[in-house]
Phi, psi and omega in degrees: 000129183243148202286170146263142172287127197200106201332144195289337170294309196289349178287319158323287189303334176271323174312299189319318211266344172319289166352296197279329204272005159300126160262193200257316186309144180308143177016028164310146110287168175276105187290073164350329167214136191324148176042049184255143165329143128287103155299144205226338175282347166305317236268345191270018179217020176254131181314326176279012169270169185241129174251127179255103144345107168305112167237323161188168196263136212269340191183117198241136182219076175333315168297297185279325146112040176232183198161166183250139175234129181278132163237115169280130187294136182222189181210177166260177177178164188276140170232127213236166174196111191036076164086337187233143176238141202237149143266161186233192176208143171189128218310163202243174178211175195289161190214017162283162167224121025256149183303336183271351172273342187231154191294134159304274210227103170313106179262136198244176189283148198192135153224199155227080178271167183227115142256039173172188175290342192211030167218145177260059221259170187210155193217164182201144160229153184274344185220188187288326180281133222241121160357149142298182201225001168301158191297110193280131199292332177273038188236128174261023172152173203268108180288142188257160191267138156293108172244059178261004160283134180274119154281204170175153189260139182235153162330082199090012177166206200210107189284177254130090202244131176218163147223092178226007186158147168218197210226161199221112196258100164285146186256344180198127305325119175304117194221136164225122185251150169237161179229164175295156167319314185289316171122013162271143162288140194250321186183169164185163180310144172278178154219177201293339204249006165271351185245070188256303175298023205212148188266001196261078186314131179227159192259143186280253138269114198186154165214141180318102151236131187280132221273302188297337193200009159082348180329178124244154160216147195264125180274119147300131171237111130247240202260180144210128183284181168303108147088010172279162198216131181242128181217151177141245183020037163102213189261080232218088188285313213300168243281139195287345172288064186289012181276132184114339190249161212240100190229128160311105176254123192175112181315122171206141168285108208266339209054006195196179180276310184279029164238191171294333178283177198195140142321282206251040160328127145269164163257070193212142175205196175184137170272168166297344174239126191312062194231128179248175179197118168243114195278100207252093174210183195240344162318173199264157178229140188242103177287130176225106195274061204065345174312321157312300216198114194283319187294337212271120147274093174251109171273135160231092166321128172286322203274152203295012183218145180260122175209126186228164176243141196252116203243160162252138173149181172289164149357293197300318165273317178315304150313333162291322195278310171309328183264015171276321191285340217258322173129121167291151201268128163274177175306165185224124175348139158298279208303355157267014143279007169284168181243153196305007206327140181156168182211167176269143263337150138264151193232339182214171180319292198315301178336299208280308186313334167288336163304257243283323186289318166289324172255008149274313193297326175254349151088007197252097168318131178187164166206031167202138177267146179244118175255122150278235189341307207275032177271341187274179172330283183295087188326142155090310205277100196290109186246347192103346187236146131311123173293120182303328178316294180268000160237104175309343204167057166336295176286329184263007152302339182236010152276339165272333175273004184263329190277002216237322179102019182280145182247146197249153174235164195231153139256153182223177157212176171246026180246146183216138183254147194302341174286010179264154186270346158293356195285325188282329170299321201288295195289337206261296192292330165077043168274315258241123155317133181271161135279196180278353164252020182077348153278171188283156169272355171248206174262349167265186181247108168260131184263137193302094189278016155251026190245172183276313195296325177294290168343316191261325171284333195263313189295337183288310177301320152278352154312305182324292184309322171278013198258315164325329161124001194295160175256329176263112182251137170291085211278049191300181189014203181110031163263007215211009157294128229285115188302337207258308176348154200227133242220158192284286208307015171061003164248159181295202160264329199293017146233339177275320173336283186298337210285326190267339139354289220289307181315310208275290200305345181282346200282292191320294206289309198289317150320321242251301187279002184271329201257296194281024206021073186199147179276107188181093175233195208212057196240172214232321195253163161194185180204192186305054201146344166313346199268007173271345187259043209283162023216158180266155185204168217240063155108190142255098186282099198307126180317104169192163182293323154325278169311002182246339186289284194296358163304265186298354147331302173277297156343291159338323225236306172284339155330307181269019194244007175132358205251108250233299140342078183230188212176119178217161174267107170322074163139015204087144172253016198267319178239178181288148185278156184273131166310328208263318171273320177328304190308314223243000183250288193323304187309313183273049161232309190282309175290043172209178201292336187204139213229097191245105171277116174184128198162198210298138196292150356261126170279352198269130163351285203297306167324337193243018180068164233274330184277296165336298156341300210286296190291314215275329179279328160275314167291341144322303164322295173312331174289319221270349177268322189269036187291308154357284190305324202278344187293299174291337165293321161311323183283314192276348177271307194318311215281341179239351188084022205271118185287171173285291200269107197249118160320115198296009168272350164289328199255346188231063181304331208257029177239118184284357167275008166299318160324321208271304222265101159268015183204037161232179173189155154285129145251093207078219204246336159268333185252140199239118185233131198232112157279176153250112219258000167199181195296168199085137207278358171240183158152142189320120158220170191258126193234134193273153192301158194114197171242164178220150185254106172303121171275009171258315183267314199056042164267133201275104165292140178280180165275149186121210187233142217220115149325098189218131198285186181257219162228198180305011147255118188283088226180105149302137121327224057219140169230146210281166190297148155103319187316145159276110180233127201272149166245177171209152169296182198252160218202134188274005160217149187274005161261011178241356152347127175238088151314019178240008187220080228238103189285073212267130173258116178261131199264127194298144171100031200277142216266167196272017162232140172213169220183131169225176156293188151171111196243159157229177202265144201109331196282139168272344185183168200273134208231174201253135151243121175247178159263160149211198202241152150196115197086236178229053143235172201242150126231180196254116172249317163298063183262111180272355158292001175066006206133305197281030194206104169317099177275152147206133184284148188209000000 
């Protein structure tokens, strides 16, 4: 390679501009627009960095499953062939002084543990220096060791046997592979000599220091099979399937459904051969699902010691074991299975008392007024008071609409703008995220939610609120804590950033269940454990037909990442909605566990004429008659860590088109629901083997795939054959619901003994009814209700 040559002010100008495109922050890239993602896969292709191999393990103490692993030192470099330049990677030697005080190639601590029958975990550190040793807020406690793994010593390394599977610690070239109970390999670490078979230098299991500040962060590389399918990492609208794809994890406000950025990142995913993996840290993480390199999985991790967690198992387990670890969604109040009314704004007392007096007056079932922006003085400016100007008597407004059976909910944020009058008590008091000079780094004041003193002041303010009588808080934004911020906790952003979700929805919902005893906010960003706070809801979604598509794309996708609990605003929020998506959204907005109408005004029925009202009142029935199913379905999901609204490859792992299908879903375990993502009355949907029953027409289908029209709902239904689905008459509220009177829809062909669920509210647990058939009538022969509960059949 010969350099360019280049007069010396332009050599300058170019080192300034080199420079500058560095950031100085541990493991930054440079961001260009505020809160812009951090990618962590630049710093593993920059030449002035030193990259260390995994190469063999220097020292193994089988009973504890701990041991030292050596990393050989490399660099990148350009590497050419007729005209084309390549990166490369190639060994390096120390460039330190004086040498004998610091490693060519460093051995560092590496272990392998087991915390549970189906979980694996493997740690690494890059220096000498040790975790902190405080308690991880996405952990629901310090996983404890299992002992139902066996070892055994193998030829060249060290087994581990469970049963569900084991692991294989190879010791030169250092490898840890793991396999299934059968004895398929599921995955395992790359090393230099796995990519041998490639003219295409790929980088192995390894970790990064970077030349501007001595940081590290860790690449985990490991394998990707033939025809493996990666689902998970959070609230992820883009194709629901990630192998191939390159996803950033970092809370960022995306403004929309359709990009690539995220609300909800988790570090968390699961495959198709039958493995999950949780990267359990608060760094920014750069995932390369093959995108790069197709064998290659690179979690390439910010933080400088690596801990991942391995899970085994189907869909189902892979989710029990993970949200055991990270904290299972508890139940969320009944009434907020009701739906939800709203827009951006209410702006006053009259507003909300005029809602709720049109949908009792119209016969349209709902149980909660949602006030966004505009309850304060100031449309946006959150101070916390009701405007006097426009609410007269804030508390018996919302005793009087709790007596109406409405429950009221608030939006908040945790950004104050300088014109707020809290703004100058937030900075004077030192609530506020710092820069490194002790001023705030944006223009608004954002609050630290790691300092103790931020926390008791912010908890004083929604204490108010909830002493008002409110039932609900809105945990909005919280995507936008400051990268550069210097944090009460002594950390930067570059770890407080993902960290704060989780901080900001635990202050709210645990007030929340402390005062009102109920589990319940309303929030919009999370991270890894945010799913102990429900319930979450997906964003501002564009009215479109795209958006209501990729709307549920992300639902799925955090479904599949722990989350039990979802939500979204039904028609979009960006612009006033088309009658015609309003028609063909509302059904897949009713068909989930929590049901919020809300964006650019107007949302309320009535507003859209008389026939409209008239679809919109029925379908709001249907949920408030399937409360039953969705209630007890919900209770039997919190309990496994099982999203409502389930990718059908969650409830039919062993049917591969379930794999395929992003744009259907279960609802709970029995009900199969196909929205209609654009106008016209069929579309191709997919049923997993077996027969299924249309519930609006109740024509019946095998499994495989079907032109299938909808019925008076724009909507497929579908219910699996056999299924039992418990009902109520429809009720203008869920506290008015009469549970002593239970309607059961049995589905053709029900076998003469059948068995459903059934929790109901008050119940300590989910209890079994069975049936039987004799002719073509039902009875209840198993009533665990002693008696008290009227069936009738249908």
């Amino acid at each position: 390679m010969h350099p360019i040559t280049l007069p010396g002010k332009w050599r300058l100008v170019l080192f300034v501009l080199t420079f500058a495109l560095v950031d100085i922050k541990a493991g930054a890239q440079h961001s260009k627009l505020v809160n812009g993602p951090v990618d962590i896969s630049a710093d593993f292709r920059d030449f002035s960095n030193t990259i260390f191999f995994a190469d063999s393990l220097a020292a193994f103490d089988p009973a504890s499953g701990t041991g030292r692993l050596k990393w050989k030192r490399y660099e990148a470099f350009s590497a050419h062939n007729f005209d084309n330049s390549m990166l490369s990677y190639k060994r390096s030697y120390s460039n330190e002084f004086p040498a004998i005080e610091y490693a060519q190639d460093p051995v560092l601590p590496f272990s392998v543990e087991f915390t549970s029958p189906r979980t694996i975990r493997i740690r690494a550190n890059t220096s000498a220096q040790m975790q902190a040793s405080e308690p991880s807020l996405m952990l629901v406690g310090e996983p404890v060791q299992d002992k139902s793994w066996k070892y055994a010593k193998i030829s060249g390394g060290h087994q581990y046997t469970g049963p569900y599977g084991s692991v294989i610690i190879y010791e030169n070239p250092w490898k840890v592979l793991v396999r299934d109970a059968t004895g398929k390999v599921l995955t395992q670490t790359r090393s230099t000599t796995d990519g041998k078979a490639s003219f295409t230098p790929t980088l192995p299991f390894s970790f990064v220091r970077r030349a501007s500040d001595y940081s590290r962060s860790v690449a985990a590389v490991f394998s990707i099979s033939p025809d493996e399918k990666i689902f998970g990492c959070g609230e992820s609208f883009t194709k629901l399937d990630k192998n191939g794809q390159k996803v950033v994890l970092w809370t960022h406000d995306p403004n929309g459904v359709e990009t690539q950025t995220m609300y909800k990142p988790i570090p968390f995913y699961m495959s198709s051969r039958g493995y999950g993996v949780f990267m359990h840290t608060t760094s920014p993480i750069t995932c390369d699902f093959g995108a790069t390199y197709g064998e290659s999985n690179a979690m390439q991790i910010g933080d400088e010691n690596l801990d991942l967690f391995v899970f085994l198992g189907q869909p189902k387990d892979i989710l029990d074991a993970y949200t055991d670890l990270t904290g299972k969604a508890p139940m969320p109040p009944l009434w907020s299975f009701g739906l939800w009314m709203s827009r951006i704004t209410y702006f006053s007392e009259q507003d909300g008392r005029n809602v709720a007096a049109k949908l009792r007056a119209n016969r349209i079932p709902s149980d909660v007024i949602h006030f966004d922006t505009g309850w304060f003085e100031t449309d946006w400016r959150c101070d916390y008071r009701f405007a006097p100007s426009r609410f007269k008597d804030p508390a018996l407004m919302i005793a009087d609409l709790k007596k109406q059976g409405f429950h009221t909910s608030l939006w908040q944020l945790p950004y104050f703008v300088p014109k707020n009058a809290l703004y100058p008590e937030i900075v004077a008091k030192g609530l506020a995220v710092k820069n490194a000079n002790g001023t705030i780094p944006y223009e608004d004041a954002v609050l630290d939610f790691s300092n103790s003193n931020t926390i008791k002041w912010y908890e004083d303010k929604i204490a108010g609120l909830l002493k008002l009588g409110v039932s609900a808080i809105k945990v909005d934004f919280g995507e936008a804590a400051p990268l550069s911020g210097v944090y009460a906790s002594g950390r930067t952003g570059f770890y407080e950033h993902n960290l704060y979700p989780l901080r900001y929805n635990k202050i709210v919902s645990e007030l929340t269940r402390k005062m009102n005893g109920e589990n319940i906010i309303w929030a919009r960003s999370t991270w890894a454990g945010s799913q102990r706070y429900p319930i979450h809801w997906g964003g501002d979604a564009e009215t479109t037909n795209k958006g209501m598509e990729a709307q549920l794309r992300g639902g799925l996708s955090l479904g599949m990442s722990g989350f039990t609990f979802w939500s979204h605003d039904i028609g979009g929020f960006t612009m006033k909605t088309p009658e015609d998506l309003y028609r063909r959204w509302l059904p897949m907005g009713l068909l989930s566990s929590h049901t919020r109408t809300h964006g650019q005004a107007p949302k309320e029925p009535w507003e859209y004429g008389e026939a409209f009202q008239d679809y919109f009142r029925k379908a709001v029935e249907l949920k408030y008659r399937l409360m039953p199913y969705i209630y007890t379905q919900s209770k039997l999901a919190s309990e496994k860590g099982l999203p409502m609204v389930r990718a059908l490859l969650v409830e039919f792992p062993e049917d591969p088109g379930a794999w395929l299908v992003d744009n259907q879903y279960m609802l709970g375990s029995d009900l199969l629901v196909a929205p209609l993502f654009e106008n016209g009355k069929t579309r191709q949907v997919y049923l997993p083997k077996g027969k299924w029953v249309d519930y609006q027409t109740k024509k019946v289908y095998e499994g495989g795939w079907h032109e299938v029209a909808a019925g008076e709902l724009e909507v497929i239904m579908m219910v699996r054959e056999g299924a039992v689905l418990p009902q109520v008459k429809v009720a203008q509220s869920t506290r008015e619901i009469d549970w002593n009177n239970i309607e059961l829809l049995c589905f053709a062909n029900t076998p003469q003994k059948a068995a459903f669920k059934l929790y109901l509210p008050g119940r300590e647990k989910v209890e079994t009814v069975a049936i039987t058939k004799s002719g073509s009538k039902y009875k209840v022969s198993q009533d665990p209700f002693g008696g008290k509960i009227k069936w009738a059949f249908h």
